[in-house]
C-alpha positions in Angstrom: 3.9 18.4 1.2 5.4 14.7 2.8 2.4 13.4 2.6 1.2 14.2 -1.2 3.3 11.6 -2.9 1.2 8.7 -1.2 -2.4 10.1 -2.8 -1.4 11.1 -6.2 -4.1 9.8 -8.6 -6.1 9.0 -6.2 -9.7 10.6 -4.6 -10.6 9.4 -1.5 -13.9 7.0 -0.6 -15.8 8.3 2.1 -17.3 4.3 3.1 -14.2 2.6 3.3 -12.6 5.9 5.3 -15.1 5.2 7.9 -15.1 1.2 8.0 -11.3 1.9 8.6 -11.7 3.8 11.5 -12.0 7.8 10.7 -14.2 9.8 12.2 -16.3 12.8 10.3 -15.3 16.3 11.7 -16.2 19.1 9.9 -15.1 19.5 6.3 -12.3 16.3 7.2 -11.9 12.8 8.0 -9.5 11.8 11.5 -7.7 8.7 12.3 -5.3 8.3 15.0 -2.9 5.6 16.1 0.0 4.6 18.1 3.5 4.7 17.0 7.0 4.7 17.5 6.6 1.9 20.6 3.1 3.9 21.9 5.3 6.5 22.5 3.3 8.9 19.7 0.4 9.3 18.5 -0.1 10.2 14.7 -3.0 12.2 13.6 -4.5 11.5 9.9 -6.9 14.1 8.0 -8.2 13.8 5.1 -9.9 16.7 3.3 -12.8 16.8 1.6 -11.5 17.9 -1.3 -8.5 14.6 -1.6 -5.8 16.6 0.7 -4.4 14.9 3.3 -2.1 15.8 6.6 -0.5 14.5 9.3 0.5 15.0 12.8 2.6 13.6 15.2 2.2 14.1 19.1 4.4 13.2 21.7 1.9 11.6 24.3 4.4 12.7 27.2 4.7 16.1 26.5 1.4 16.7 24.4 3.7 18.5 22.0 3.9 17.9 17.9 6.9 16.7 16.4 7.1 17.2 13.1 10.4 16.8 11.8 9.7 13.6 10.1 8.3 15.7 7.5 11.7 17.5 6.7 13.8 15.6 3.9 17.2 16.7 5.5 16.1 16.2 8.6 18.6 12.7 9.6 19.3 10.3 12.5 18.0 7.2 13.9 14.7 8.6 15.3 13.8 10.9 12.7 14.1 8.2 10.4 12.0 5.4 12.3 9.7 8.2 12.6 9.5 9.1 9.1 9.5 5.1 8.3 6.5 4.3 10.3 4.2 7.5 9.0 4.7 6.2 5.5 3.6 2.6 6.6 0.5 4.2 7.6 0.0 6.4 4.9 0.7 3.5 2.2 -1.8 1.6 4.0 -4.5 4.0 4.0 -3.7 5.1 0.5 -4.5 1.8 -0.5 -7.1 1.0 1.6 -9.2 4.0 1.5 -8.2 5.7 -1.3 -9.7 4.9 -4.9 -7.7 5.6 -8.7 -8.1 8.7 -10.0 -6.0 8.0 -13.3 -9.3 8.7 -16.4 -10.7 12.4 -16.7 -12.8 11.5 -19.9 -16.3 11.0 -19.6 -16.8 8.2 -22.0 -13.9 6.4 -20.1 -16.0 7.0 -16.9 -19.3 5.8 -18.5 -17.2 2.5 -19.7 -15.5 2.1 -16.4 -19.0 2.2 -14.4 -20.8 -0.2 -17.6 -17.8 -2.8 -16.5 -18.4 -2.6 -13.2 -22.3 -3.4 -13.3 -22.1 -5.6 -15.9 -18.9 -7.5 -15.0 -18.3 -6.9 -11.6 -14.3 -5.4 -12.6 -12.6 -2.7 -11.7 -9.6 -1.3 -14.0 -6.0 -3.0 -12.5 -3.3 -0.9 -12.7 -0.6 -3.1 -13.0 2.5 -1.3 -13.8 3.9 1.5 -11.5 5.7 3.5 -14.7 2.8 3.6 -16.5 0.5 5.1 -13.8 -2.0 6.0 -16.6 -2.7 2.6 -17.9 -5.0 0.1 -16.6 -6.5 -3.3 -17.6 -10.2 -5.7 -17.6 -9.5 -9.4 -17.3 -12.0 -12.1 -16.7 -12.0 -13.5 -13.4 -12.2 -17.2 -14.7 -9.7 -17.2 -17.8 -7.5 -14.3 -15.9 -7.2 -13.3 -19.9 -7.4 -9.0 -20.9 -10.4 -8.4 -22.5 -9.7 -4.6 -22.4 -6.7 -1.7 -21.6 -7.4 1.9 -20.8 -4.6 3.4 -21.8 -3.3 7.1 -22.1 -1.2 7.9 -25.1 -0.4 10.8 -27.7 -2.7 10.8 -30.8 0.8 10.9 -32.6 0.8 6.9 -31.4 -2.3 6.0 -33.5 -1.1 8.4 -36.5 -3.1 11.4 -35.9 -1.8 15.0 -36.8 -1.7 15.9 -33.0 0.5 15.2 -29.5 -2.2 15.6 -27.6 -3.1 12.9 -24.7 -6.3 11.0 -25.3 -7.8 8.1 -23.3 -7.9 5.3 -25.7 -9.2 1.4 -25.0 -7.4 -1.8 -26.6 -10.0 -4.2 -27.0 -10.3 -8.2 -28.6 -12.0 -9.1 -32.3 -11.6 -11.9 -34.3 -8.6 -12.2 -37.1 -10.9 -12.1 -40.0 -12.9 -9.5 -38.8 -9.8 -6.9 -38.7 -8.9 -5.5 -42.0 -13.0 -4.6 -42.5 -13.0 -2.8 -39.1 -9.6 -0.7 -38.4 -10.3 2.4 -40.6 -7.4 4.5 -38.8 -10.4 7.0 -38.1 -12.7 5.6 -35.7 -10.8 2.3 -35.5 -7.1 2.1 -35.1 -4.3 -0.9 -35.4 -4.4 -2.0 -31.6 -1.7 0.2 -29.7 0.9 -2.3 -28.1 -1.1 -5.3 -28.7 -1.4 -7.8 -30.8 -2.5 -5.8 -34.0 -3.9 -9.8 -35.1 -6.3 -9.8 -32.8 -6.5 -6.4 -30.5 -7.8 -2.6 -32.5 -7.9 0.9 -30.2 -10.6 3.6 -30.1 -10.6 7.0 -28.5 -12.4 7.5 -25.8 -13.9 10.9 -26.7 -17.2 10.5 -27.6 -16.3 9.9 -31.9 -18.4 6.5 -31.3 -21.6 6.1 -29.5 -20.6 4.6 -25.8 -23.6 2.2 -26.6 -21.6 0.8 -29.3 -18.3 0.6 -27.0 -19.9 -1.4 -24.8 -21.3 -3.6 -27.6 -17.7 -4.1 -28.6 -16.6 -4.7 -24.8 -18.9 -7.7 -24.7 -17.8 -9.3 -27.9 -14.0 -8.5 -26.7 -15.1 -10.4 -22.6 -16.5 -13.4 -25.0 -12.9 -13.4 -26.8 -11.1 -13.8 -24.1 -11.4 -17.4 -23.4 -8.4 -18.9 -24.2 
């Protein structure tokens, strides 16, 4: 569908739908507005379950026109037309739409611990690595954590399989006694000085992931 390449990884949030300006109707969310000089109007739904469609009505003749949504479709019109429905759909995507990126539960349970403790949401930073997302304090602007998706390969693990992973800070001297390439591994694209990895799939307690978030916030100070 046109409009699928706006949402991907990413879920919808029902408040900030609704401070936008959709309206509840049945199992979807609607938002119109003008476009193409008032001349249409474009129709926005968004499904319960993350779908989402457009419309576009010609306000003289009450009629859809749809060929916007056509890739070979060409010309002047069709173009400004297809132009100005992706403006509103980029907007919307990032406006009302949250990252759906992490599947893992214990990446979920860290991501929520960061939020109430911290008041941080994961920033994904780099548009070719959709799957990867970083913590930084909001005084020092400094990492104190990545999420990041890689092969188990990557950390020297008998397996290709993807796996959630977190980099996270410790201190120098404390490295050599903690990396055990089991539970703890050299820190993936990081500094392997001062950053180690874990896998986020339950081998450690979350209890003691957050423990090791805090001590990696304090680190990053300078």
């Amino acid at each position: 569908m046109f409009e699928e390449k706006f949402f991907v990884r990413r879920k919808p949030n029902v408040s900030r739908l609704l401070s936008y300006g959709f309206t509840k109707s049945a199992e979807k969310y609607e938002y119109a507005t003008s476009v193409l000089e008032d001349k249409f109007i474009l129709q926005v739904f968004v499904f319960e379950n993350g779908g989402v469609s457009t419309k576009m009505i010609d306000r003289s003749t009450d009629e859809e026109y749809s060929l916007y949504k056509v890739a070979s479709s060409v010309g002047s019109f069709v173009g400004k037309a297809r132009a100005e429905c992706e403006e509103v759909l980029t907007d919307i995507s990032q406006n009302c739409f949250d990252p759906d990126v992490f599947k893992s539960a214990q990446t979920l349970e860290l991501i929520a611990y960061v939020r109430k403790k911290y008041g941080d949401e994961p920033e994904y930073l780099w548009d070719k690595f959709p799957d990867n997302a970083v913590w930084r304090r909001k005084d020092t602007k400094k990492w104190y954590g990545a999420v990041l998706t890689v092969a188990k390969s990557k950390l020297g693990l008998k397996s290709d399989d993807p796996a959630e992973v977190l980099d996270l800070r410790l201190k120098p001297e404390l490295m050599e006694s903690t990396v055990d390439f089991k539970n703890y591994f050299p820190g993936w694209h990081m500094n392997k000085k001062s950053w180690y990895t874990v896998i986020l799939d339950n081998s450690l307690p979350t209890d003691e992931i957050c423990r090791r978030i805090d001590e990696s916030f304090r680190l990053a100070v300078k």
